[in-house]
C-alpha positions in Angstrom: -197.7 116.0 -13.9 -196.7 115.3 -17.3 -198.0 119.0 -18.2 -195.9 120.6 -15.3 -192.7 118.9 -16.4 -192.9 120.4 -19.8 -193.7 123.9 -18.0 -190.2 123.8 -16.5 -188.4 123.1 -19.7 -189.9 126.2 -21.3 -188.7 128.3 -18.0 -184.8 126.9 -17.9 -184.7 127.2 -21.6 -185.9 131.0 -21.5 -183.2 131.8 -18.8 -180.7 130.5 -21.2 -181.8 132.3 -23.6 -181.4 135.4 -21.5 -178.1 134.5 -19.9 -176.7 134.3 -23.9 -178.4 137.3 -24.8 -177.0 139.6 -21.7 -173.8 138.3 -20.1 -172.7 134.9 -21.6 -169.7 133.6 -24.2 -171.9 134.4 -26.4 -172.1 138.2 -25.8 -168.4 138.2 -25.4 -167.7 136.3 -28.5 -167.7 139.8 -29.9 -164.5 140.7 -29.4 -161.8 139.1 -31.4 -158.7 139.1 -29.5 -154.8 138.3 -31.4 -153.1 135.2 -30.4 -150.5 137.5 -28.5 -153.1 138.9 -26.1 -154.1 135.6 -25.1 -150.9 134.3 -24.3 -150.1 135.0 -20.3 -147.2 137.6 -19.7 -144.7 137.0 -16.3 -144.5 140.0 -14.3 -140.8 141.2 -13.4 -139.2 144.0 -12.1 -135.7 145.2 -13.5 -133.0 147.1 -12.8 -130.5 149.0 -15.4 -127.0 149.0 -15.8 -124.9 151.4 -14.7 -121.5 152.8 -13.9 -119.7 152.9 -10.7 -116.6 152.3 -8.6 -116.8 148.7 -6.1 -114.8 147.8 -3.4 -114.2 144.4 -2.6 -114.4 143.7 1.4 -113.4 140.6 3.2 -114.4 140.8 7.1 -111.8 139.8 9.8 -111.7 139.3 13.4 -109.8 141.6 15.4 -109.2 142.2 19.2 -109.5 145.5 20.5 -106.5 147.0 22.7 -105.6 149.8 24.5 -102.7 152.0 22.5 -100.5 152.6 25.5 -100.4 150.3 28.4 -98.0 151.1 31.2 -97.2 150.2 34.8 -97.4 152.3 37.9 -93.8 151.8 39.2 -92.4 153.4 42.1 -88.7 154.5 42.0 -88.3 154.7 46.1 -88.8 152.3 48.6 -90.8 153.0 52.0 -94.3 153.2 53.8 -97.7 154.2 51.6 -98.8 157.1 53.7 -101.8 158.8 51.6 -103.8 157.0 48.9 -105.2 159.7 46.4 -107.6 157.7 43.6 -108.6 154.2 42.9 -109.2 151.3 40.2 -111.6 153.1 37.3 -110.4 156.8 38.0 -109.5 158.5 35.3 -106.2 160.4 35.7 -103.7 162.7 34.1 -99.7 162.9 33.6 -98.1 163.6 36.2 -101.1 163.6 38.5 -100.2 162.2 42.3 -101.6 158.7 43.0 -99.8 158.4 46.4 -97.4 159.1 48.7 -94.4 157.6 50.8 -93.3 157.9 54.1 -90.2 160.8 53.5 -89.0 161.7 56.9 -85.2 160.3 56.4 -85.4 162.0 53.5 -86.1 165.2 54.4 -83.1 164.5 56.5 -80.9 163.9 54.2 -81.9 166.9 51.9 -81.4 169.4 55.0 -78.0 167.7 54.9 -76.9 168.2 51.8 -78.1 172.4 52.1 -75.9 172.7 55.1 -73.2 171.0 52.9 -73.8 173.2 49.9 -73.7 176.1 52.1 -70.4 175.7 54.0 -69.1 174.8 50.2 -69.8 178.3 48.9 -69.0 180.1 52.1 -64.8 178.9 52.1 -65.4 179.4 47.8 -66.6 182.6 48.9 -63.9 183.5 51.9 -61.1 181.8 49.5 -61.9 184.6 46.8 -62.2 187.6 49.1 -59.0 187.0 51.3 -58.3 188.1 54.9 -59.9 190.7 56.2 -58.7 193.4 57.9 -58.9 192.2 61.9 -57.9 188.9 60.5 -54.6 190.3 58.5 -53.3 192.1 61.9 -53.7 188.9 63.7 -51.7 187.1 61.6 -49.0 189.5 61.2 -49.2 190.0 65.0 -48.1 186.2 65.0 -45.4 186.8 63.0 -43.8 189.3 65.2 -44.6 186.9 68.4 -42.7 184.3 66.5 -40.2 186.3 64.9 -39.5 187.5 69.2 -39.4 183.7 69.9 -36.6 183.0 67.7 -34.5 185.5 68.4 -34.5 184.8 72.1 -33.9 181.3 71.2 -31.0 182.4 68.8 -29.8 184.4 71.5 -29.8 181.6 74.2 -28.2 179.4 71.7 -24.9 181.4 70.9 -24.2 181.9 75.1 -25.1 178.3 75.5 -22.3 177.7 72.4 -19.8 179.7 74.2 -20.5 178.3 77.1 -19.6 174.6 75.7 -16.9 176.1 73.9 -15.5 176.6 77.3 -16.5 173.1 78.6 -18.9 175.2 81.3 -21.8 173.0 80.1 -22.9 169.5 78.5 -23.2 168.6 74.6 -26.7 167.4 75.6 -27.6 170.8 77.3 -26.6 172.5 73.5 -28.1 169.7 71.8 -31.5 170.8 73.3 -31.0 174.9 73.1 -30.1 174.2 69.4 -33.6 171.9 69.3 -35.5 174.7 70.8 -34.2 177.3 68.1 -34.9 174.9 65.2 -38.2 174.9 66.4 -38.7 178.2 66.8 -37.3 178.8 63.4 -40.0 176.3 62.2 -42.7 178.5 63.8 -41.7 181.9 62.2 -41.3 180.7 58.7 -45.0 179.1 58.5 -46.5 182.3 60.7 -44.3 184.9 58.0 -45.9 181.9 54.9 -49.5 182.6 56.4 -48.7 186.5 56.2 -47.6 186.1 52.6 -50.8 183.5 51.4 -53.0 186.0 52.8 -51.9 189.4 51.8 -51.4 187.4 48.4 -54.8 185.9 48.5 -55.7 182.3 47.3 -53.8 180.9 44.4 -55.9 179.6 41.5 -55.3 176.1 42.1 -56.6 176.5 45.7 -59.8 178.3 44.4 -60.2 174.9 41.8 -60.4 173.0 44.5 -63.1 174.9 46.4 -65.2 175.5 43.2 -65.2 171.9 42.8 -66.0 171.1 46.1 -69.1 173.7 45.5 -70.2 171.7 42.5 -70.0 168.3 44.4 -72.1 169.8 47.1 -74.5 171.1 45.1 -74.8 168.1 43.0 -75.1 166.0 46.4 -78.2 168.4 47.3 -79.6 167.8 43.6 -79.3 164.1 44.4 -81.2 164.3 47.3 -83.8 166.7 46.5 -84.6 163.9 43.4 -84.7 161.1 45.9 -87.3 163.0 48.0 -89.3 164.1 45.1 -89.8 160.4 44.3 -91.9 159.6 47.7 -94.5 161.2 45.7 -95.8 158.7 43.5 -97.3 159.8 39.8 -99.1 158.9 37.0 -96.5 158.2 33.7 -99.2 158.8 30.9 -103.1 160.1 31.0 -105.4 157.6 30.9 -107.5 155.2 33.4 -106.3 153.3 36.3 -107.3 149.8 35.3 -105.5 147.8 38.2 -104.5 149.6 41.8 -103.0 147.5 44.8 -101.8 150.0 47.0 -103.2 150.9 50.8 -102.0 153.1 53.3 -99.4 151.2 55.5 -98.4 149.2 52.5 -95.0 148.7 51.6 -93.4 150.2 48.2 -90.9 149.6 46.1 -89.4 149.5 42.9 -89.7 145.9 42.5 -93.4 145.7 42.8 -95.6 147.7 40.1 -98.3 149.3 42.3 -100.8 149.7 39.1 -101.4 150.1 35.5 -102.7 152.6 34.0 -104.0 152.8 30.2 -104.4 154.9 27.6 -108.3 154.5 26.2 -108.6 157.7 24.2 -106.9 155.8 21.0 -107.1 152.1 20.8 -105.6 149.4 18.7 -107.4 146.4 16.8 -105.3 143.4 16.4 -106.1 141.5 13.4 -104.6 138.3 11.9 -104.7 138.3 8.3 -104.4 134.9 5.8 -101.8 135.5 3.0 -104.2 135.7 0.1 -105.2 139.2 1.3 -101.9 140.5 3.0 -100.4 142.3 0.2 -103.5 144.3 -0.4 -103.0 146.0 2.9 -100.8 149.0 3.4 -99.9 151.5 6.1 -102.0 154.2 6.0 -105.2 152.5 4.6 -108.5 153.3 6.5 -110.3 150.6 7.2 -114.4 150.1 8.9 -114.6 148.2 12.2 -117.7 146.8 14.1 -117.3 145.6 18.3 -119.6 143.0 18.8 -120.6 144.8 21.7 -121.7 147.7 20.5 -124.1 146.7 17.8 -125.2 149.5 15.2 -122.2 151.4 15.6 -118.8 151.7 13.3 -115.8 152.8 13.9 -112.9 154.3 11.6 -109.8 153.2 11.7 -105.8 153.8 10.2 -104.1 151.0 9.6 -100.4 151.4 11.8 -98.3 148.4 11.5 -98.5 145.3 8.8 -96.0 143.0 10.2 -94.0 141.0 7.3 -93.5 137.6 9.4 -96.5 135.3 9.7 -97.3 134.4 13.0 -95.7 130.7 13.5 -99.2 129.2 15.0 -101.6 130.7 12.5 -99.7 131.0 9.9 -101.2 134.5 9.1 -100.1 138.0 9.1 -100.3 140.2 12.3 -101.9 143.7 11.3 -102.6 146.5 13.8 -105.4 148.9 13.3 -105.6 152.4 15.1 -109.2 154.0 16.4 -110.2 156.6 18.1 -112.3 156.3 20.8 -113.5 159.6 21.7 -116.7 157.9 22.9 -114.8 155.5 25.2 -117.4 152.9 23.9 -114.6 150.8 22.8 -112.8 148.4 25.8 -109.9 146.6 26.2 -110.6 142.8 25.3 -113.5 143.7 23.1 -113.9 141.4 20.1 -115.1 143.0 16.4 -114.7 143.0 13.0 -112.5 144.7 10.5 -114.0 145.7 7.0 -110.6 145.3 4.5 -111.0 146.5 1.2 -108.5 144.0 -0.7 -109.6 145.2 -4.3 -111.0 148.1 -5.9 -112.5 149.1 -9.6 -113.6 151.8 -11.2 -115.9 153.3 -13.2 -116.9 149.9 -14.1 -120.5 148.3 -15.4 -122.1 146.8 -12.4 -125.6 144.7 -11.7 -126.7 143.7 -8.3 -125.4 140.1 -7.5 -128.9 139.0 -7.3 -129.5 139.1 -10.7 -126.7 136.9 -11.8 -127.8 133.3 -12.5 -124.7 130.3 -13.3 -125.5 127.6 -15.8 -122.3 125.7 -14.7 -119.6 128.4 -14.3 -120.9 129.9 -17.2 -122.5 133.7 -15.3 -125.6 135.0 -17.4 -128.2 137.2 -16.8 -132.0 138.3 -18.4 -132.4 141.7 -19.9 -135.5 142.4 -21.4 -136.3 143.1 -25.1 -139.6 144.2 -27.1 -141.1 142.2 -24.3 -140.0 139.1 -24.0 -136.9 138.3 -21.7 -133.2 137.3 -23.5 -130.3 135.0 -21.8 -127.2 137.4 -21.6 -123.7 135.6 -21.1 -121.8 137.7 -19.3 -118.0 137.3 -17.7 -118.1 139.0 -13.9 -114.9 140.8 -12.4 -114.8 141.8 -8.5 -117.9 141.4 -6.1 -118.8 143.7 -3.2 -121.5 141.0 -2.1 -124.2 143.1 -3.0 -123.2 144.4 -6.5 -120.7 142.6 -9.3 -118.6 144.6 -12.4 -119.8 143.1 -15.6 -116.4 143.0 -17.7 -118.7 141.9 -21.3 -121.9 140.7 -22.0 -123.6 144.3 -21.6 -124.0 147.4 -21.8 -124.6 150.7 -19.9 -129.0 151.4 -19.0 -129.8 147.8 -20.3 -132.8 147.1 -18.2 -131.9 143.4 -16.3 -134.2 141.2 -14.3 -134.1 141.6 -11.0 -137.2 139.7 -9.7 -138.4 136.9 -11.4 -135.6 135.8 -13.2 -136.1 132.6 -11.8 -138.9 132.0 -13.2 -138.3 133.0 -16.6 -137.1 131.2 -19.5 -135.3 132.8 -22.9 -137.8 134.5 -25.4 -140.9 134.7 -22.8 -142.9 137.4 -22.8 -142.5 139.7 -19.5 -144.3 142.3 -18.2 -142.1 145.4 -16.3 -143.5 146.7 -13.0 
């Protein structure tokens, strides 16, 4: 036994041997490595500096809206008696939603054409004069009246002598003197008639018809509007959001029958806090986002930045204008607006990631021959994902960007 044990001594000592002699410290004992190879580099990654222009954004709520809202209104009163779209349809200007019962109307324009016409017919007579027939007839009138007189006149001087001899009574005179008066009356208005008409109408007379042309024309205008109205419109393109009206329904002025709006541009309502209100201008595009549609962006002008803060809020009301060719956007919607409240450039910037703070003091690690170096630097405006560096660096300086957490000044880094 005592023979066997020493047998196994020889055979682990041999395999030490061997282990030294092929792949043990003592084979790589060999090579003599620095002090600096043996010391453990960080692997970093880094980023350089460079030049650019930044845009500071601050994200507010807005509202979405439709740019022009406005009520279906009727401008008549009477019976609905055809119903032409309904709630959703789109329509266009002027289009014909419905229709209203128009039979008195129609009256009352037929009314005003017979009026119109009789108008210009005695405008018309009143500027030709008599005719011809017409002309004898009256001057035939004259000569029966001018007959009449004298017979009367006639009558009248025998019935004067006769009184004059006391062969009749004063009352007998009295009414042979009546009779001639009378007759006298007739033969000056029948031999006036004569003269009017072969004199034709004076100017004053043919005023007076003109004008009673124009009233009757205007009359016939008047009604022709009133009928027009029984056809019922659309005021603007757009969509018919809200629609109330059924055949056999009453309308009338005082009730709106609908409202129609105007989706192809819309408005964003936003409330802005002071701080950023005077960075905003008319004119300025700005980026929005609608909650519901998610992924897509829309561009919009600002239209209207209202000086008075709103009373409740105490912030600024600002309206936006979109398009919304892709009718994506809804009235009611809620979003975001984008506004760009400062701007720089041509500036140094670093991603904000690799800024660090040791108390408000901003520094960063750039690497040299190596090893990593603390860089104070002072910051200027933030876009959230990049920051101008106003001093501490300059332009291609290579600055951590991973692993400057774990990194401490003068270590040795390696750059991936």
């Amino acid at each position: 036994m005592r023979k066997g044990f020493v047998v196994l001594i020889i055979i682990i000592a041999v395999a030490a041997i061997g282990f030294l002699l092929t792949r043990g410290p003592a084979r790589e004992a060999v090579t003599i490595e620095g002090p600096e190879e043996l010391t453990p580099r960080l692997a970093v990654e880094v980023v350089e500096v460079t030049r650019g222009d930044l845009q500071e954004t601050v994200a507010i709520n807005v509202t979405f809206a439709p740019e022009s809202t406005v009520p279906v209104i009727p401008k008549t009163s009477g019976t609905v008696t055809q119903v032409l779209v309904a709630t959703g349809d789109r329509v266009d200007k002027d289009q014909t939603l419905f229709r209203i019962d128009d039979t008195h109307l129609q009256l009352q324009v037929k009314q005003a054409e017979a009026a119109y016409e009789m108008a210009c017919a005695n405008l018309a007579q009143g500027q030709k004069g008599a005719s011809a027939e017409e002309l004898k007839q009256i001057e035939s009138t004259v000569a029966q009246a001018r007959a009449s007189y004298d017979n009367v006149a006639a009558e009248y001087e025998r019935m004067a002598e006769l009184f004059a001899k006391e062969m009749i009574s004063r009352q007998q005179l009295d009414a042979v003197a009546l009779q001639k008066e009378i007759a006298a009356s007739n033969l000056t208005a029948a031999e006036a008639r004569l003269a009017a008409v072969q004199k034709g109408a004076t100017q004053e007379q043919l005023d007076i018809l003109q004008a009673q042309v124009k009233q009757a024309k205007s009359a016939l205008e008047l009604a022709r509007l009133q009928l027009s109205y029984t056809r019922v419109t659309a005021p603007i393109t757009g969509v018919l959001a809200q629609f109330t009206v059924e055949v056999g329904s009453m309308a009338a002025p005082s009730a709106p029958a609908g409202v129609i709006i105007d989706d192809r541009n819309m408005k964003a309502h936003a409330l802005v806090p002071e701080s950023y209100i005077n960075a905003l201008k008319a004119g300025d595009r700005i980026l929005l986002e609608a909650k519901a549609v998610p992924g897509t962006s829309f561009t919009g002008t600002i239209s209207a930045v209202t000086p008075l803060a709103d009373q409740t809020t105490r912030q600024f009301p600002v309206e936006i204008s979109v398009t919304n060719a892709s009718s994506l956007l809804k009235a009611g919607m809620m979003g975001t607006a984008h506004l760009t409240i400062n701007e720089a450039r041509n500036q140094l910037v670093v991603p904000v990631e690799t800024v660090l703070y040791d108390g408000e003091q901003a520094y960063v690690y750039v690497v040299e021959a190596g090893c990593a170096v603390r860089r104070n630097i002072t910051i200027g405006l933030s876009s959230g994902e990049n920051v101008v560096v106003t001093a501490g660096l300059d332009e291609g300086m290579p600055v951590i960007r991973r692993g400057q957490h774990q990194v401490k000044n003068g270590m040795l880094v390696e750059v991936r």
